[in-house]
PDB file of N, CA, C and O in Angstrom, chain B, residues numbered from 101:
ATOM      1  N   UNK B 101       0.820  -1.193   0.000  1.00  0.00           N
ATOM      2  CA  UNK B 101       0.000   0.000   0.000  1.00  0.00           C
ATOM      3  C   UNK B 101       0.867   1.260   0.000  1.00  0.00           C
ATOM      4  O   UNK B 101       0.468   2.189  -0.703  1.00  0.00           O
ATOM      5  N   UNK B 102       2.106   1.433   0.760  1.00  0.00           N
ATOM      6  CA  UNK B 102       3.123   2.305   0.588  1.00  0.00           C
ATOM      7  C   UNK B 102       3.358   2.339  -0.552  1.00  0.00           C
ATOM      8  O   UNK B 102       2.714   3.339  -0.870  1.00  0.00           O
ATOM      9  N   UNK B 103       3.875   1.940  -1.560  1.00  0.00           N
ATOM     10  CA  UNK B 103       4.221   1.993  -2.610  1.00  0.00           C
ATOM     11  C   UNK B 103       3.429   2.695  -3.303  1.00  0.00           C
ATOM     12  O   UNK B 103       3.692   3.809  -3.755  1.00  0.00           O
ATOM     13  N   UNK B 104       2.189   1.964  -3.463  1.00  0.00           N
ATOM     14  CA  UNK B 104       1.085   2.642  -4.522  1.00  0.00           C
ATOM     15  C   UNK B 104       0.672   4.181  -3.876  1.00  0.00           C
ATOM     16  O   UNK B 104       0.223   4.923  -4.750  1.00  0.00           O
ATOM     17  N   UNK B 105       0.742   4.825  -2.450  1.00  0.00           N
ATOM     18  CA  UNK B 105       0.633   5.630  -2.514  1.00  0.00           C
ATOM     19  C   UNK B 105       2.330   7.271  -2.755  1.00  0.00           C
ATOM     20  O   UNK B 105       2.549   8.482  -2.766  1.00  0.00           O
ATOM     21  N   UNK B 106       2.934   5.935  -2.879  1.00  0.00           N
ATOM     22  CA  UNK B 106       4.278   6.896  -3.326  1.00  0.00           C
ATOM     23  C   UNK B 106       3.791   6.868  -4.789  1.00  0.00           C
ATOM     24  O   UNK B 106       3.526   8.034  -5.082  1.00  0.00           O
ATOM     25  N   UNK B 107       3.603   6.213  -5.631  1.00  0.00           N
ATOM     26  CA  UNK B 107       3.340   6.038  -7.283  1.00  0.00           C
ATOM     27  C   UNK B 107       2.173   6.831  -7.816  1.00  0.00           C
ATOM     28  O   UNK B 107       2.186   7.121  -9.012  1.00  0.00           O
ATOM     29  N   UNK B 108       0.909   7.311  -6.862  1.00  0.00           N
ATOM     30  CA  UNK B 108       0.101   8.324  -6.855  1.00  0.00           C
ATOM     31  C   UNK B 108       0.525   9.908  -6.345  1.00  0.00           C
ATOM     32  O   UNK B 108      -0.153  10.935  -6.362  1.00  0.00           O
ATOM     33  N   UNK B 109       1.738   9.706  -5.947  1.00  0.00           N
ATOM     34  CA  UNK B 109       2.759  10.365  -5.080  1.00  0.00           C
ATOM     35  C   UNK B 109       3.008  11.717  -6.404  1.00  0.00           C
ATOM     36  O   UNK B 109       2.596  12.777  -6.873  1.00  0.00           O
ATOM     37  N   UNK B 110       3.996  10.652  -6.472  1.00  0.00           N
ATOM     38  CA  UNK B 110       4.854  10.724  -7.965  1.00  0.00           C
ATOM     39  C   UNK B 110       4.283  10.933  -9.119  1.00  0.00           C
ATOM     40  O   UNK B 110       5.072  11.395  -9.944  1.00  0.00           O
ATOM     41  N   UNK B 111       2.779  10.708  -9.658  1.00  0.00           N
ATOM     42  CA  UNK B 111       1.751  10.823 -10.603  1.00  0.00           C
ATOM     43  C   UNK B 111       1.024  12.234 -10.280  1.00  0.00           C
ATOM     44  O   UNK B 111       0.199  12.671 -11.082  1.00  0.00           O
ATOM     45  N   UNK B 112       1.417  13.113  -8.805  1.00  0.00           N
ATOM     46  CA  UNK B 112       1.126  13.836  -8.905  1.00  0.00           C
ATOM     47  C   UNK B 112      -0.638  14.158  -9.065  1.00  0.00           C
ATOM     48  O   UNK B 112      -1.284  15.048  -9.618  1.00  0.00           O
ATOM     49  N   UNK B 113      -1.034  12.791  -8.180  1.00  0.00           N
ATOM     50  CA  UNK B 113      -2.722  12.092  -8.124  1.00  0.00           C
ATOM     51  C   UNK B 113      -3.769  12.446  -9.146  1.00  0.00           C
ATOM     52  O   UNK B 113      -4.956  12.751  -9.030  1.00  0.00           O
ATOM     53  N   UNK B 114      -2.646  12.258 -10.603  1.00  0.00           N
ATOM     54  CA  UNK B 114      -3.066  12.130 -12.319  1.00  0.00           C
ATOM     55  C   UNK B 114      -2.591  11.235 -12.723  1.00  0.00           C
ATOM     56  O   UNK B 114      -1.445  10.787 -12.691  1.00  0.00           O
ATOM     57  N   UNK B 115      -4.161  10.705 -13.439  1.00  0.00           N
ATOM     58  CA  UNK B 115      -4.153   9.229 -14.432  1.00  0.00           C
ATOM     59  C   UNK B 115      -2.857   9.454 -15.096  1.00  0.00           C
ATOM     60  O   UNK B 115      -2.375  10.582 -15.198  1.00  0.00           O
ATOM     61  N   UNK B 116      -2.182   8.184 -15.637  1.00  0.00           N
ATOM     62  CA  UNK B 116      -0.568   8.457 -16.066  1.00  0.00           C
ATOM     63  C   UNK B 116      -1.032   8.414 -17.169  1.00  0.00           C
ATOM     64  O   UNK B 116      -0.022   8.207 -17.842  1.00  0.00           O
ATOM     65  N   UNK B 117      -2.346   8.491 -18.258  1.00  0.00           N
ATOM     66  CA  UNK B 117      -2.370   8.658 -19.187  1.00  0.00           C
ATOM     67  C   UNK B 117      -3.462   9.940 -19.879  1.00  0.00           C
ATOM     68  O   UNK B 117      -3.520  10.429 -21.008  1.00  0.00           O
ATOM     69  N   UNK B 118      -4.125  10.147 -18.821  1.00  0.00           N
ATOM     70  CA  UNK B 118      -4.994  11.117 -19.581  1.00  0.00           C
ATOM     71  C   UNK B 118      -4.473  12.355 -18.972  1.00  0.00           C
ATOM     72  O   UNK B 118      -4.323  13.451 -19.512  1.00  0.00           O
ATOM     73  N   UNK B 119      -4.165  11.921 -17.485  1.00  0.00           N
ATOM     74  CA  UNK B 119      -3.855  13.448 -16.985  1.00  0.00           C
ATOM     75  C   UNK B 119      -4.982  13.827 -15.736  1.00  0.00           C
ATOM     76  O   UNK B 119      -4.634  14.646 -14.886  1.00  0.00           O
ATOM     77  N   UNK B 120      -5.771  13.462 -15.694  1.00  0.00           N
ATOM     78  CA  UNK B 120      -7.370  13.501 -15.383  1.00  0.00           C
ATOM     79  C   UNK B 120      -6.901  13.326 -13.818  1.00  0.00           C
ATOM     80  O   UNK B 120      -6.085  12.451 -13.529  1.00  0.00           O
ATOM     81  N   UNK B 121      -7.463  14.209 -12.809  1.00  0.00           N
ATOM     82  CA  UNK B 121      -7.240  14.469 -11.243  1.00  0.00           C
ATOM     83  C   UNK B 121      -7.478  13.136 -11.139  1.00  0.00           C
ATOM     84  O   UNK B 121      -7.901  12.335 -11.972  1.00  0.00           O
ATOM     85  N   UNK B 122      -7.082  12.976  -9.770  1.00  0.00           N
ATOM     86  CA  UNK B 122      -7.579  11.443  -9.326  1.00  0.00           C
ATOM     87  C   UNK B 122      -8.227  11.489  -7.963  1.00  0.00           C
ATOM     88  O   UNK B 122      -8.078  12.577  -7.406  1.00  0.00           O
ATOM     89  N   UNK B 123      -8.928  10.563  -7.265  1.00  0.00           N
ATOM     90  CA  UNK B 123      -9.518  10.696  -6.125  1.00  0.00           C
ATOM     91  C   UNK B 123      -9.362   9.282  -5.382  1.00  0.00           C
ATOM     92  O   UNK B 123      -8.590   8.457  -5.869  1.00  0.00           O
ATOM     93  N   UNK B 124      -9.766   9.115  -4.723  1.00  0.00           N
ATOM     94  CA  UNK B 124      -9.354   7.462  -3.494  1.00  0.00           C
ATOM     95  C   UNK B 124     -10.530   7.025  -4.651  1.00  0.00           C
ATOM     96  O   UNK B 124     -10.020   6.191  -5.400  1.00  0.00           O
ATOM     97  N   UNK B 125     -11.961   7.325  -5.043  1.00  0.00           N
ATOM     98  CA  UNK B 125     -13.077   6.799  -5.335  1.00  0.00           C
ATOM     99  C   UNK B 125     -12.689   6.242  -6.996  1.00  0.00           C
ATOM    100  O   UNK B 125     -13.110   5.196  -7.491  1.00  0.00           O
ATOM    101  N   UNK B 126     -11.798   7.228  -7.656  1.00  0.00           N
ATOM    102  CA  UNK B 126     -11.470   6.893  -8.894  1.00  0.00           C
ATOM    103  C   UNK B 126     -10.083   6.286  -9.249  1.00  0.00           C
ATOM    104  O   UNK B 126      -9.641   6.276 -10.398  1.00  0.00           O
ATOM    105  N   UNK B 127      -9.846   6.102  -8.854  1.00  0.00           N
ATOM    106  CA  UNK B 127      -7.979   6.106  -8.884  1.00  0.00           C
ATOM    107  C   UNK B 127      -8.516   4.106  -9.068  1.00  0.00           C
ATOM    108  O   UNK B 127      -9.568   3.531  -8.789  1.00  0.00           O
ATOM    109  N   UNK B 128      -7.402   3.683  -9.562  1.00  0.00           N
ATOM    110  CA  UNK B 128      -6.995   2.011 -10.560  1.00  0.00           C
ATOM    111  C   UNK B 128      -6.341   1.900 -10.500  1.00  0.00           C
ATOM    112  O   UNK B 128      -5.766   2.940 -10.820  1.00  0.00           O
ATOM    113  N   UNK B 129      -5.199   0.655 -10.050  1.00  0.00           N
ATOM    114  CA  UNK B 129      -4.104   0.550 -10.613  1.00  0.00           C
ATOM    115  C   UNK B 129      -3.699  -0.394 -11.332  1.00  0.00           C
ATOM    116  O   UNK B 129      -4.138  -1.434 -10.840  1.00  0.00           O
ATOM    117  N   UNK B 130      -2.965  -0.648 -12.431  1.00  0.00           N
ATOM    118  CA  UNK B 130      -2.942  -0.769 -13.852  1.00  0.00           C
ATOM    119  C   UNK B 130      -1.419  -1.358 -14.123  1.00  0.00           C
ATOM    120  O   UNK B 130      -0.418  -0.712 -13.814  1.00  0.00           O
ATOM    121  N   UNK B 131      -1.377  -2.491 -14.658  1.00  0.00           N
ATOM    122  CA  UNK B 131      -0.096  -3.123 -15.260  1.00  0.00           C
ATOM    123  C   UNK B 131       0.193  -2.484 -16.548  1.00  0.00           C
ATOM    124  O   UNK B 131      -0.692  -2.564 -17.400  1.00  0.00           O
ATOM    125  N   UNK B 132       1.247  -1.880 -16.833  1.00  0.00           N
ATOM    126  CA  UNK B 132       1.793  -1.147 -18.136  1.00  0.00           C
ATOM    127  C   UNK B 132       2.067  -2.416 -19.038  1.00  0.00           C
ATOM    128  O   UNK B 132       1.313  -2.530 -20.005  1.00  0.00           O
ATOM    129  N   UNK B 133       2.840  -3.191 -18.900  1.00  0.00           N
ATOM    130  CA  UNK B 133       2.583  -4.430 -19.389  1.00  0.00           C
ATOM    131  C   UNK B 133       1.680  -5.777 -18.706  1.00  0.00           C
ATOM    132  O   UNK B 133       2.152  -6.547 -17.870  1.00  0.00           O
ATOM    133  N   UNK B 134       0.225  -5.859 -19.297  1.00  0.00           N
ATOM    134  CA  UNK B 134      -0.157  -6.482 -19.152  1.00  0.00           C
ATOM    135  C   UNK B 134       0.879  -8.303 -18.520  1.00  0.00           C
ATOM    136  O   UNK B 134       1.856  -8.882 -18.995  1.00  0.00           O
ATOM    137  N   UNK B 135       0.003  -8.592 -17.332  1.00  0.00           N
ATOM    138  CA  UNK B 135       1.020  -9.820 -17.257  1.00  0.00           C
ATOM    139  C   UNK B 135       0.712 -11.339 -17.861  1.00  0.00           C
ATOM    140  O   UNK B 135       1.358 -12.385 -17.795  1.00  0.00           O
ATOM    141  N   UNK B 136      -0.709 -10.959 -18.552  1.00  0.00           N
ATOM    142  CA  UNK B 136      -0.762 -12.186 -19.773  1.00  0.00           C
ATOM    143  C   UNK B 136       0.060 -11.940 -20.846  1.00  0.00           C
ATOM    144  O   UNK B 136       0.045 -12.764 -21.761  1.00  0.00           O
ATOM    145  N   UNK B 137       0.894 -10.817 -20.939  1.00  0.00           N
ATOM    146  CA  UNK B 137       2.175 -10.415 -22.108  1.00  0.00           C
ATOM    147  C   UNK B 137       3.268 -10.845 -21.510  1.00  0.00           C
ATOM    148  O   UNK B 137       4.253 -10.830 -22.249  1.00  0.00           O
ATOM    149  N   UNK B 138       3.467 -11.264 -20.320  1.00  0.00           N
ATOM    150  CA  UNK B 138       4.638 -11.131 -19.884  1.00  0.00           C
ATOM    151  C   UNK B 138       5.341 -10.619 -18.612  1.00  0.00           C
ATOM    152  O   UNK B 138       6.348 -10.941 -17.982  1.00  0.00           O
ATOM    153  N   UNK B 139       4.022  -9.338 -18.467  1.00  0.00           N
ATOM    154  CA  UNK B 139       4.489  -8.097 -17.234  1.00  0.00           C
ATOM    155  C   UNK B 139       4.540  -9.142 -15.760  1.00  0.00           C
ATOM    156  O   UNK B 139       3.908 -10.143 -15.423  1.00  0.00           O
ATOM    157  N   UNK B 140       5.545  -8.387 -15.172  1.00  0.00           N
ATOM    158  CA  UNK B 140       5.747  -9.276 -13.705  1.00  0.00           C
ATOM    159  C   UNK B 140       4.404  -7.979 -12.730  1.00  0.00           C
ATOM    160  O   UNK B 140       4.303  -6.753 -12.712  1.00  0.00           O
ATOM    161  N   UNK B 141       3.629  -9.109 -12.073  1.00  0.00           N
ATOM    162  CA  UNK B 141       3.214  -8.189 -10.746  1.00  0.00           C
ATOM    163  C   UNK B 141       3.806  -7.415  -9.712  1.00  0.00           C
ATOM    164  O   UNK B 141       3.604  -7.416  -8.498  1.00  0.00           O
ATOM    165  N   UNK B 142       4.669  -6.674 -10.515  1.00  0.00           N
ATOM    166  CA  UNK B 142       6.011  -5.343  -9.045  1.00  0.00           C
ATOM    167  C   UNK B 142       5.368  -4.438  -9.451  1.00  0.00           C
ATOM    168  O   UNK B 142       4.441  -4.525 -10.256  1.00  0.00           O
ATOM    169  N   UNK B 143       5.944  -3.082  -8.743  1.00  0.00           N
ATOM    170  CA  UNK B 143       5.402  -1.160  -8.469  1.00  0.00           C
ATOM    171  C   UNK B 143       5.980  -1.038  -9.725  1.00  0.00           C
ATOM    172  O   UNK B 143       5.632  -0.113 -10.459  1.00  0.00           O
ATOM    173  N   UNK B 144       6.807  -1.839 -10.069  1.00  0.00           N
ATOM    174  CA  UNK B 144       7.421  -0.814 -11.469  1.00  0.00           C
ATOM    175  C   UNK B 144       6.961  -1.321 -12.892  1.00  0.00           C
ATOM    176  O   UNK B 144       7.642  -1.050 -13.881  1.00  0.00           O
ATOM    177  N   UNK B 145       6.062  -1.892 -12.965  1.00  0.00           N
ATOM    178  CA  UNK B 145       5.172  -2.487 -14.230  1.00  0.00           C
ATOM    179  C   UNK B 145       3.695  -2.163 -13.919  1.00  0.00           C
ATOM    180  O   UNK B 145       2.802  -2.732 -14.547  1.00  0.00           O
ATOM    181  N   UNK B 146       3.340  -0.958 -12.642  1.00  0.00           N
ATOM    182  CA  UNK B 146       2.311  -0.583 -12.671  1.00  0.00           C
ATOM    183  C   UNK B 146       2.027   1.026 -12.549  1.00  0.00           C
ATOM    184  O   UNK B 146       3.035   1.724 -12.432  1.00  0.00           O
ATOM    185  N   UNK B 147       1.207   1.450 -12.558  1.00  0.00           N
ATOM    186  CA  UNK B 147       0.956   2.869 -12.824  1.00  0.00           C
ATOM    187  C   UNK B 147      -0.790   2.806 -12.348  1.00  0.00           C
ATOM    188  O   UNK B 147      -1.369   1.724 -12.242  1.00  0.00           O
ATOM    189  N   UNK B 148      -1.450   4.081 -12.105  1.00  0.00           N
ATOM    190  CA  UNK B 148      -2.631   4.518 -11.611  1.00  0.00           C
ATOM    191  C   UNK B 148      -3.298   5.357 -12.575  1.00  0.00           C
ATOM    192  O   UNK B 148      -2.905   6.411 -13.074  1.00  0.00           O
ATOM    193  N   UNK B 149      -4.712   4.518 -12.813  1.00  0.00           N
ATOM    194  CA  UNK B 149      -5.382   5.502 -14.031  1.00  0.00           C
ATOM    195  C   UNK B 149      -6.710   5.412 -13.519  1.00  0.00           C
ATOM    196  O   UNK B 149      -7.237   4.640 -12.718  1.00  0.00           O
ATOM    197  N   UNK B 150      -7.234   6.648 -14.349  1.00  0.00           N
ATOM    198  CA  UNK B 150      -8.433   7.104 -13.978  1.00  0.00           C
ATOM    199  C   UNK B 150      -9.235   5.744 -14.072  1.00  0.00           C
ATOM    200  O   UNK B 150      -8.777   5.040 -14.973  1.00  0.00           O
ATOM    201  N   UNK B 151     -10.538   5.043 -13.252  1.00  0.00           N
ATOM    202  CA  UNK B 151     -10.828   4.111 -13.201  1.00  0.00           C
ATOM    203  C   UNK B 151     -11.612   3.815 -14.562  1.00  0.00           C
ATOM    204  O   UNK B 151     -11.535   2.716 -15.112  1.00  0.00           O
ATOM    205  N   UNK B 152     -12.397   4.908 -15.082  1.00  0.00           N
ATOM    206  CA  UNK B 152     -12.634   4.296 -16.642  1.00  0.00           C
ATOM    207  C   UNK B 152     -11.902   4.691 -17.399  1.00  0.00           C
ATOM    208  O   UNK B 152     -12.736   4.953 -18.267  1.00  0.00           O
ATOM    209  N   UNK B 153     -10.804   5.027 -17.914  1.00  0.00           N
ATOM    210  CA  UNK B 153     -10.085   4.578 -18.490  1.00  0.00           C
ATOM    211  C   UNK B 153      -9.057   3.186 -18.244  1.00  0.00           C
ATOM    212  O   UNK B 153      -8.567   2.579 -19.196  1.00  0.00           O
ATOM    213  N   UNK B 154      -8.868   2.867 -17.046  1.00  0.00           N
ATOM    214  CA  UNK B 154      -8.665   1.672 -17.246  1.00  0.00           C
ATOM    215  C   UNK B 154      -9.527   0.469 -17.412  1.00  0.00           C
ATOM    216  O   UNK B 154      -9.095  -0.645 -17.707  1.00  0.00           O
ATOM    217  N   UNK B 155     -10.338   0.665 -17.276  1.00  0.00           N
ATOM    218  CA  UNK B 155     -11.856  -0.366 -17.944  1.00  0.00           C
ATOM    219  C   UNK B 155     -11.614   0.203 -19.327  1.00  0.00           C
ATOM    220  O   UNK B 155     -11.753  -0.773 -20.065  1.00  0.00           O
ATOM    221  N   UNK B 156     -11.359   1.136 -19.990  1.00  0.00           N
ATOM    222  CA  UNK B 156     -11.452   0.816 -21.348  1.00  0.00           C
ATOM    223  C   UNK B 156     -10.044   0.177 -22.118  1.00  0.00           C
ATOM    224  O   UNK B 156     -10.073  -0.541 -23.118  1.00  0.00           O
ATOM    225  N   UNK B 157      -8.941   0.577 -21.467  1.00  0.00           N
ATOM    226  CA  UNK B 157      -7.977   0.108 -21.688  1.00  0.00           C
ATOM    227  C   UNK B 157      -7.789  -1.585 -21.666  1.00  0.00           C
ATOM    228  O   UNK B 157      -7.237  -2.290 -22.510  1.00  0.00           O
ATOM    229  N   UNK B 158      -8.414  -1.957 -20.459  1.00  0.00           N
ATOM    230  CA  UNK B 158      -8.394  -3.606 -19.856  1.00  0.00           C
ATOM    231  C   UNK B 158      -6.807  -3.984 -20.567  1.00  0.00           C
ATOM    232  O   UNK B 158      -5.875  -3.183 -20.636  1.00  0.00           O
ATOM    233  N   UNK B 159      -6.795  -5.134 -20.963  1.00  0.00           N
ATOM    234  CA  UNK B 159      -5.731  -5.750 -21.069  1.00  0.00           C
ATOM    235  C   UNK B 159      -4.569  -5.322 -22.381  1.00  0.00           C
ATOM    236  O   UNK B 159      -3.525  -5.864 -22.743  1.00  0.00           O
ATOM    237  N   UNK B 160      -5.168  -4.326 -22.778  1.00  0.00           N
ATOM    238  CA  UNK B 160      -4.073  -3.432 -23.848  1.00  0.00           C
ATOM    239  C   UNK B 160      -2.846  -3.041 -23.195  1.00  0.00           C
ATOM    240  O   UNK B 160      -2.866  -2.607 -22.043  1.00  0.00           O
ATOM    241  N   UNK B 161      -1.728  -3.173 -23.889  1.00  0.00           N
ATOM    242  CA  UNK B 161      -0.502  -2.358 -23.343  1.00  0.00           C
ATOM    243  C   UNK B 161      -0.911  -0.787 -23.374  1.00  0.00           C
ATOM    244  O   UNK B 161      -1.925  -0.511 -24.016  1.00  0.00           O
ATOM    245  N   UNK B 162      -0.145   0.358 -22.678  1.00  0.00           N
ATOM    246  CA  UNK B 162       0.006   1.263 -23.173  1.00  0.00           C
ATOM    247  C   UNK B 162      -0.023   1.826 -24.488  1.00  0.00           C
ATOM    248  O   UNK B 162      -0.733   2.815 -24.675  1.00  0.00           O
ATOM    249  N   UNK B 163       0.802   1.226 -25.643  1.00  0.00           N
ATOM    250  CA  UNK B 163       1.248   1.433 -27.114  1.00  0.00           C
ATOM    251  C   UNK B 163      -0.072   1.472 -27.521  1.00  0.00           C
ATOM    252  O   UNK B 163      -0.752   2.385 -27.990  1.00  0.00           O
ATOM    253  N   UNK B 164      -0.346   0.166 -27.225  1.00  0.00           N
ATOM    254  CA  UNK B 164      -1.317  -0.588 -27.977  1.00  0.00           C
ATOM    255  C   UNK B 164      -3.270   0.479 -27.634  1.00  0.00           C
ATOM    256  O   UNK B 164      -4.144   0.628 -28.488  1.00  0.00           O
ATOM    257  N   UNK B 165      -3.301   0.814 -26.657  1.00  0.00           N
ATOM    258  CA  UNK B 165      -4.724   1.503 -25.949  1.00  0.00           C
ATOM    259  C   UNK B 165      -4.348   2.973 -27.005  1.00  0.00           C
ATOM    260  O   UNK B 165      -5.167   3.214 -27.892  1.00  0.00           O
ATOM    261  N   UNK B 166      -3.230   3.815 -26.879  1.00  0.00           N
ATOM    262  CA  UNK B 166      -2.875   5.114 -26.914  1.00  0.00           C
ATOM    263  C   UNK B 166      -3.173   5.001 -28.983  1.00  0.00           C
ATOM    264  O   UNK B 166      -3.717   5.904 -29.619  1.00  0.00           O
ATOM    265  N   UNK B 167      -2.735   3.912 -29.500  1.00  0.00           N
ATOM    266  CA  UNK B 167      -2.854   3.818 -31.064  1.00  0.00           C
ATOM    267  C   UNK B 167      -4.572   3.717 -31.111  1.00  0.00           C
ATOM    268  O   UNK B 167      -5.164   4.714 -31.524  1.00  0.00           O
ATOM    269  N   UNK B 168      -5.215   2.755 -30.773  1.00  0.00           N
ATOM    270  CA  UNK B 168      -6.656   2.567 -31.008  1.00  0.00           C
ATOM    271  C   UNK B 168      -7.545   4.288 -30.806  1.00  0.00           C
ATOM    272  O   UNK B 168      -8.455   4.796 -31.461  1.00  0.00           O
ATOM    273  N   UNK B 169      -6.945   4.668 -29.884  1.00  0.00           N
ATOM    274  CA  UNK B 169      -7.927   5.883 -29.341  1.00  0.00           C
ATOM    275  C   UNK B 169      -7.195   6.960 -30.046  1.00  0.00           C
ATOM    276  O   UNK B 169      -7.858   7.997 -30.003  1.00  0.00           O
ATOM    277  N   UNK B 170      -5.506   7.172 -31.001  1.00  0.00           N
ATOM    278  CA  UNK B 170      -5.876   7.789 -32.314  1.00  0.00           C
ATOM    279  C   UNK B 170      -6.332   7.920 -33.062  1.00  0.00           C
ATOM    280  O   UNK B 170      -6.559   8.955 -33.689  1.00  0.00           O
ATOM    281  N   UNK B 171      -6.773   6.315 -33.328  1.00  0.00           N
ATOM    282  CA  UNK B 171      -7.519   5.793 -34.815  1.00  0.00           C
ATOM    283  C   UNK B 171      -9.068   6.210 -34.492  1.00  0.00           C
ATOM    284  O   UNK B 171      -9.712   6.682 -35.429  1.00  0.00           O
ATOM    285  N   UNK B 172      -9.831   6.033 -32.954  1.00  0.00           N
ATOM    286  CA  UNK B 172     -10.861   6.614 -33.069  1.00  0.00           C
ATOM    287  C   UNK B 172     -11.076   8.405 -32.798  1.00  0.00           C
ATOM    288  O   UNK B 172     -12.099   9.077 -32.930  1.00  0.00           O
ATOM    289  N   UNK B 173      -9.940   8.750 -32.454  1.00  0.00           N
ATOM    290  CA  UNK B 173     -10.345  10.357 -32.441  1.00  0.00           C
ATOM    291  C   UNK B 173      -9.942  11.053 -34.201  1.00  0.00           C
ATOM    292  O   UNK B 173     -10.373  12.145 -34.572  1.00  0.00           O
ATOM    293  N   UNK B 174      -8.995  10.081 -35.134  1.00  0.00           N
ATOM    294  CA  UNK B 174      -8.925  10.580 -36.307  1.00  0.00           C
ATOM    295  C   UNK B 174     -10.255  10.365 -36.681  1.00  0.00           C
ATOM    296  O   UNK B 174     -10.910  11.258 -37.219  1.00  0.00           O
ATOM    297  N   UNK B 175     -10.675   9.338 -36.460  1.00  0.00           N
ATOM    298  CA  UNK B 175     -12.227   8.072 -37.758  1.00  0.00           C
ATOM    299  C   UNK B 175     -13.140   9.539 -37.328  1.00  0.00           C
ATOM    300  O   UNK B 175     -13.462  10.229 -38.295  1.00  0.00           O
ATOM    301  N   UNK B 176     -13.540  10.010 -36.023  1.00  0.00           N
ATOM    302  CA  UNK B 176     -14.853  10.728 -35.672  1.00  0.00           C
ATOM    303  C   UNK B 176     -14.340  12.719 -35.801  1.00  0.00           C
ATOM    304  O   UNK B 176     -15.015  13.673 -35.413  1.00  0.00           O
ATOM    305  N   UNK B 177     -13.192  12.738 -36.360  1.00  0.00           N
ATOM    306  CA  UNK B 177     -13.003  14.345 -36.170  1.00  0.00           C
ATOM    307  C   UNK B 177     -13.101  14.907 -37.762  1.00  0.00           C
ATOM    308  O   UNK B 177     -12.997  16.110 -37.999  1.00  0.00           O
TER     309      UNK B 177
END
């Protein structure tokens, strides 16, 4: 629990990907590499995101979530 609140610490209590404030009620924490890819369960293969965005993300890497949600903000703009 130390950890994750040094890593919300350090995140500056913003999703590490949208940016988006965070709160005890919203706050997730999130394997950067998924560990059905590979990722080991440690502090340093995880990060804290806004809680729906990590429901939309689910088991996407980083790369992989951040490309799809170009392709849908190019397809709808």
């Amino acid at each position: 629990m130390k950890n994750v609140l040094q890593l919300l610490n350090w995140q500056d209590y913003r999703c590490a990907l949208t940016g988006r404030l965070l709160t005890p009620d919203d706050a997730s924490l999130d394997h950067i590499v998924p560990v059905r890819d590979g990722g080991e369960h440690v502090i340093e293969n995880t990060q804290i995101l806004h809680r729906d965005i990590n429901r939309a993300k689910s088991i996407l890497t980083n790369e992989t979530f951040i490309k799809m949600c170009r392709e849908v903000a190019s397809h709808t703009s």
